[in-house]
C-alpha positions, 0 to 999 in steps of 0.5 A, a space after each residue: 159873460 154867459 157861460 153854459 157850464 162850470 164844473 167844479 173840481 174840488 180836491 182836498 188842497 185845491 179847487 178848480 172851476 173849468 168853464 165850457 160852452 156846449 152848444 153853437 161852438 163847443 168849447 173848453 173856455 179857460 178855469 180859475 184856481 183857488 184854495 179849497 175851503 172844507 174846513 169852514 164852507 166849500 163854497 168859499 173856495 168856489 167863489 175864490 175860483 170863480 173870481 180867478 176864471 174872471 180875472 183870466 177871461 177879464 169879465 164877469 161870468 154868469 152861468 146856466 149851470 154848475 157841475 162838480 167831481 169831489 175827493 175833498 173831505 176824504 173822497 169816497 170812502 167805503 167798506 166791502 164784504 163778501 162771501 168768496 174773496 176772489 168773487 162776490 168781494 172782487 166784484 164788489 171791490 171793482 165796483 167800488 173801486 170803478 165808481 172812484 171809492 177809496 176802499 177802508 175795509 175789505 172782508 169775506 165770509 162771516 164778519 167777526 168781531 174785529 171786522 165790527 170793530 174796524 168798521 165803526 173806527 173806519 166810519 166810511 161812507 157807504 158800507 156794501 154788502 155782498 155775497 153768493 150767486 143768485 140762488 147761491 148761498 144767501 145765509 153769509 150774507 144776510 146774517 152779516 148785513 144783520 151784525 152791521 145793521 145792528 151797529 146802528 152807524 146811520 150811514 147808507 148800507 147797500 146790499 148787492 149779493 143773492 136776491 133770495 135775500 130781498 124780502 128779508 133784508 127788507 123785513 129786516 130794516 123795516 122797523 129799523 131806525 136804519 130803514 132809510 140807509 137801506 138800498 138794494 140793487 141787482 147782485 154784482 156777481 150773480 153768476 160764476 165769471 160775471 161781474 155786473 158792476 154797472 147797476 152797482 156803480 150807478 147807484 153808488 154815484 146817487 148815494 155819494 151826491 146826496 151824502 157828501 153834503 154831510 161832509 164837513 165843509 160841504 153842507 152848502 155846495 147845493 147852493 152853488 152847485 146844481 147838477 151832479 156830483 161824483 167822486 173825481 175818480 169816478 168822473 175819471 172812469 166815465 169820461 175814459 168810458 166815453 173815450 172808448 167809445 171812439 178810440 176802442 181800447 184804452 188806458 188812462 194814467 193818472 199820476 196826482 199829488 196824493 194818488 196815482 191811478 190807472 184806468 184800463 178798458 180792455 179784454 185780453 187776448 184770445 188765447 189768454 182768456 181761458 187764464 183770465 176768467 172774471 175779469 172786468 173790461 173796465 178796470 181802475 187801480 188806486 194807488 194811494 202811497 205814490 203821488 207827487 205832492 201829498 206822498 212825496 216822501 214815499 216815493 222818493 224813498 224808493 229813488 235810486 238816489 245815486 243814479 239820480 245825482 249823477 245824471 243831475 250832476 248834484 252832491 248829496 247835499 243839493 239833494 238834501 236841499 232840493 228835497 227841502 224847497 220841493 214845490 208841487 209846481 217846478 220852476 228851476 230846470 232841477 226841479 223840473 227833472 226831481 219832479 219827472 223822476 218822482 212822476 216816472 216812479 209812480 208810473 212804473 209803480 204803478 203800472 207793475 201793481 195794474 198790469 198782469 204778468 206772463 209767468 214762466 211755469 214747468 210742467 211734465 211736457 215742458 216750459 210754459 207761459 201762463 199768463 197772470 193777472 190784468 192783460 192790457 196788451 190789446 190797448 192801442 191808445 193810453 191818455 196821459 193826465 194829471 199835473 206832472 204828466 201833461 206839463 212836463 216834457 215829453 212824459 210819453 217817454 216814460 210809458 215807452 220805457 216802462 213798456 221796453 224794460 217790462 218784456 214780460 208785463 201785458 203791455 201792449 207795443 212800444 208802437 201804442 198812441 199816447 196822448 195828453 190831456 192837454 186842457 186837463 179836464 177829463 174828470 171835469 168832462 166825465 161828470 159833464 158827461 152824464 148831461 152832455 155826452 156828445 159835447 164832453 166827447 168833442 170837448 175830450 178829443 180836442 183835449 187829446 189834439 184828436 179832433 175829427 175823430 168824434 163820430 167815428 167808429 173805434 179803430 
């Protein structure tokens, strides 16, 4: 069987290939499924998925060409330094966290000897520089670009502040055996109140592509992958930006075995926006203690246990041993309810720490509402994804629960359309995206059961 594209989702324990047609009849085929293989050869585990894929479509497959969205070896691991913690370090940190980095490492103003030493124990992957508004200050961030280059770490090291500072950041790296991980790109907050995170973001997806093939285990994905390569939250990112594009605004929850994250593309309310100056119309949130596999232990620490067994009629001790078999895969209907209120937990968490609250303040002329932080009350559409979400039953509850029992979060109505990604393959169709737009956005909305709406203008 010919097959115009897999995209390849490689996690740190598991390695999906998603296989699609793109052309006369575009289609989401079916995936195969096998164990990630980084610690010896990722293309081992990719072969395993394929032979899967085949078992399921009962033929060989060939393939035209093959994708991939990766948080194996670590994902995106990256460190942030700014002038002013609430500008240059949050756009940079947006930036990141929007091109589906894990951020090791944030700091502001002048980098001390500390800050060094973390961020040659931490070795991330890309190191950002940032700081000062065009013509702004460009002395902080020069002379800290200056300290990390002389750590001669021999990782890429972008700078993204005040482009004053081109020529002599060049001149500084151009006898320098760091020459070649210097990259400049426009400043991600040239002005007060602008964040201009896409340049930014782009750039960070080519630098992920060419250096993940240094990650243990991934020297030889080229040999079988020969299209892009993301971070999978970053491929997240795009395909929710592609959404918005038909549906308007929007919100994607994804609850994963390690990480739950909350993509949000939005802007607030006329009357918040004064409140609400600088921020992002795209937004992801990572949230790397609540998961319901890998950081399982964490959130069921914060479980009212007492609660839990009187609605499931179980003693401690059947607690205690359902915590003991707990699989990533629920089988028993116990299981099932232990796995949804661990995944009903990560939401709620979750969704505290992305969304932004209306805060009660007394003033000399009264009681006032101020609103604080990230107002997604204008979103009129949220996509549930991954595993939990989509295959346990009627999880839209869960955001409609959130919503009424959090009247003063910046929530939008109990009334908001929820969607699953029913075929699970948003990151795969974010990085297909980068090829294939029109096709991932049909691919997408079938997913969603919305089909009919491709081309359509956004509500």
């Amino acid at each position: 069987m010919k097959i115009d594209a897999l995209v390849a989702e490689i996690g740190s324990t598991t390695t999906v290939v998603n296989a699609f047609a793109l052309h006369e009849n575009i289609r989401f085929l079916g995936r195969g499924v096998a164990n990630t293989s980084v610690r010896t050869d990722v293309n081992i585990g990719l072969k395993e998925a394929v032979k899967d894929l085949e078992q399921l479509l009962k033929t060989p497959v060939e393939w035209k060409e093959m994708f991939a969205a990766s948080s194996a070896a670590g994902g995106l691991r990256m460190s942030v330094s700014g002038l002013v913690h609430e500008m240059t370090v949050r756009a940079s940190k947006e930036a990141a966290l929007n091109a589906g980095a894990n951020i090791d490492l944030i700091s502001s103003g002048h980098l001390e000897w500390d800050d060094l030493e973390q961020l040659k124990a931490q070795s991330p992957n890309i190191i950002l520089v940032a700081g000062g508004t065009d013509h702004g200050d460009k002395t902080t961030a020069y002379e800290n670009i200056k300290k990390i280059e002389a750590l001669s770490m021999n990782v890429p090291i972008v700078y993204a502040g005040n482009i004053e500072n081109h020529y002599r950041v060049r001149k500084l790296f151009e006898n320098s055996s760091q020459k070649p991980y210097l990259h400049i790109t426009e400043n991600v907050y040239p002005r007060v109140d602008y964040m201009n995170i896409h340049p930014l973001r782009r750039l960070i997806y080519k630098l992920f592509e060419a250096n993940i093939t240094k990650a243990k285990g991934m020297q030889s994905i080229k040999a079988m992958v020969n299209e892009s390569i993301m971070p999978t939250p970053g491929s997240v990112m795009e395909a929710s930006m592609l959404l918005h594009e038909v549906l308007g605004n929007l919100m994607v929850i994804d609850v994963g075995g390690a990480t739950t994250d909350i993509h949000s593309i939005t802007v607030p309310r006329e009357e918040y926006e004064a409140h609400l100056e600088g921020e992002p119309k795209e937004k992801r949130t990572v949230e790397g203690d609540l998961g319901v596999f890998i950081n399982a232990e964490n959130v069921w620490n914060s479980i009212n246990e007492e609660a839990f067994l009187k609605a499931q009629s179980i003693d401690y001790k059947m607690f205690e041993t359902l915590k003991d078999s707990y699989t990533y895969i629920p089988t028993t209907p116990l299981q099932k309810s232990f796995v949804r209120e661990l995944t009903r937990t990560c939401v709620f968490k979750a969704l505290d720490r992305h969304v932004g609250d209306l805060k009660k303040v007394y003033t000399s002329s009264g009681r006032k509402v101020i609103p604080e932080g990230r107002d997604v009350s204008r979103v009129q559409h949220i996509v549930l994804t991954g595993g939990a979400l989509i295959n346990l039953e009627d999880t839209e509850s869960i955001v409609r629960d959130y919503i009424r029992k959090r009247p003063n979060k910046m929530m939008p109505e109990t009334s908001v359309k929820i969607y699953k990604d029913h075929d699970y393959i948003l990151a795969a169709t974010g990085v297909l995206s980068l090829k294939y737009k029109e096709a991932s956005k049909q691919l997408m909305l079938h997913s969603l059961r919305l089909e009919g709406l491709n081309g359509l203008s956004k509500d």
